[in-house]
C-alpha positions in Angstrom: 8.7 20.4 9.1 7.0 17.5 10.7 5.5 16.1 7.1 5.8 12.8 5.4 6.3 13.1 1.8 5.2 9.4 -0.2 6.0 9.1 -3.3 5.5 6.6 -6.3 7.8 7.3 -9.0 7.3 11.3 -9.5 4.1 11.5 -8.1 3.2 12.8 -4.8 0.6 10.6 -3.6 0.2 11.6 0.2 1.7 14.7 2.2 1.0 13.9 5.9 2.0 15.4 9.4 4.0 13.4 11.6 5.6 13.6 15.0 9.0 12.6 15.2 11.8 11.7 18.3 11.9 14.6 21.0 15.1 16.8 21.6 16.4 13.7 24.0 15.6 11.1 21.2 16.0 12.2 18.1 14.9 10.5 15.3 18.1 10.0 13.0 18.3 11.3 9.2 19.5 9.4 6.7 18.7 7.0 4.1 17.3 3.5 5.0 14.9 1.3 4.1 11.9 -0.6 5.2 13.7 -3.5 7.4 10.2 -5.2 9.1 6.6 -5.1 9.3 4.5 -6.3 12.1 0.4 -5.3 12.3 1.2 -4.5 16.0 4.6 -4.3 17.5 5.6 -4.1 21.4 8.3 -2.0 22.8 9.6 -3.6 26.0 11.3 -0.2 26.2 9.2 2.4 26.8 6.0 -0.3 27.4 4.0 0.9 24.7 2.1 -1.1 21.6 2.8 0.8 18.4 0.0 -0.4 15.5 1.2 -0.6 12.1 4.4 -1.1 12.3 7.4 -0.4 9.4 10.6 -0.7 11.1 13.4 1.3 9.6 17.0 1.5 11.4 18.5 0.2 14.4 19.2 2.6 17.3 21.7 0.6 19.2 19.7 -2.8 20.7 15.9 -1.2 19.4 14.7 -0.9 16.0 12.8 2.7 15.5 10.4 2.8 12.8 7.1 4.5 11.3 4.1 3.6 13.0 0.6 4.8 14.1 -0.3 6.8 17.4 0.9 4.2 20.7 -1.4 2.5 22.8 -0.6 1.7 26.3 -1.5 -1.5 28.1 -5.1 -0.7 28.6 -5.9 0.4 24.9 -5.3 4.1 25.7 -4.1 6.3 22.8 -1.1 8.6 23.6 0.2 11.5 21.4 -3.0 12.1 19.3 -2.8 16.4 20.1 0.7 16.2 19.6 0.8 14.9 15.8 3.2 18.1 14.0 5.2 18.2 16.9 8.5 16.1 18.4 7.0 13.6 20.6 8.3 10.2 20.1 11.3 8.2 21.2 12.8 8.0 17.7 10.2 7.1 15.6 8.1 8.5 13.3 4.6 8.8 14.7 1.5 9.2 12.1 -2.4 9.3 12.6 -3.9 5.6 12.9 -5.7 6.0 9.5 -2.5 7.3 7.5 -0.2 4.5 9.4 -2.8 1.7 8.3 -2.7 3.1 4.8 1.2 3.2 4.8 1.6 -0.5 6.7 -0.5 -1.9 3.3 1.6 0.4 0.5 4.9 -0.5 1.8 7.1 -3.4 1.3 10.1 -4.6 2.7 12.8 -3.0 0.7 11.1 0.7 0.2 13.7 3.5 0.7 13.0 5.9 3.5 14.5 9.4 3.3 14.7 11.0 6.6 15.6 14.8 6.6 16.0 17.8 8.9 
């Protein structure tokens, strides 16, 4: 479905589109929880800056997590066209404005329920 559901209580308070992991790295379902913030994280992995960060679960020796569209090294925005699509290497990918907003709702601690 490639949506983000937030909720606060019973209310539905955003419904967003989302890109998550690519056939070759999915993005795993399950229940976790917001394990980290960090306004701008670094993957040494894959080389890319990834703003707003929430992670949510370790995938062996990387955390994967929620966070806005990637930068690379020179400021450059990957993914934007591909947002409602798999893109990512496991995370959860969301617009810049929608990450920002999530980075300030969430606390450590929030569940995360991650479906097929």
């Amino acid at each position: 479905e490639q949506r983000m559901y937030v909720w606060e209580g019973d209310v539905l308070v955003h419904n967003w589109t989302i890109s998550t992991g690519l056939a070759s790295h999915p993005t795993q379902t399950g229940s976790f929880a917001v394990q980290s913030k960090v306004p701008m994280a670094w993957s040494s992995a894959w080389e890319l800056w990834m703003p707003s960060w929430l992670g949510i679960y370790w995938a062996g020796g990387s955390e994967n997590g929620i966070h806005a569209l990637p930068t690379i090294n020179d400021g450059t925005q990957i993914w934007a066209g591909f947002l409602g699509s798999p893109i990512s290497y496991g995370c959860v990918v969301l617009g810049t404005a929608e990450a920002a907003e999530l980075y300030e709702w969430a606390d450590i601690g929030t569940p995360v329920e991650i479906h097929d």
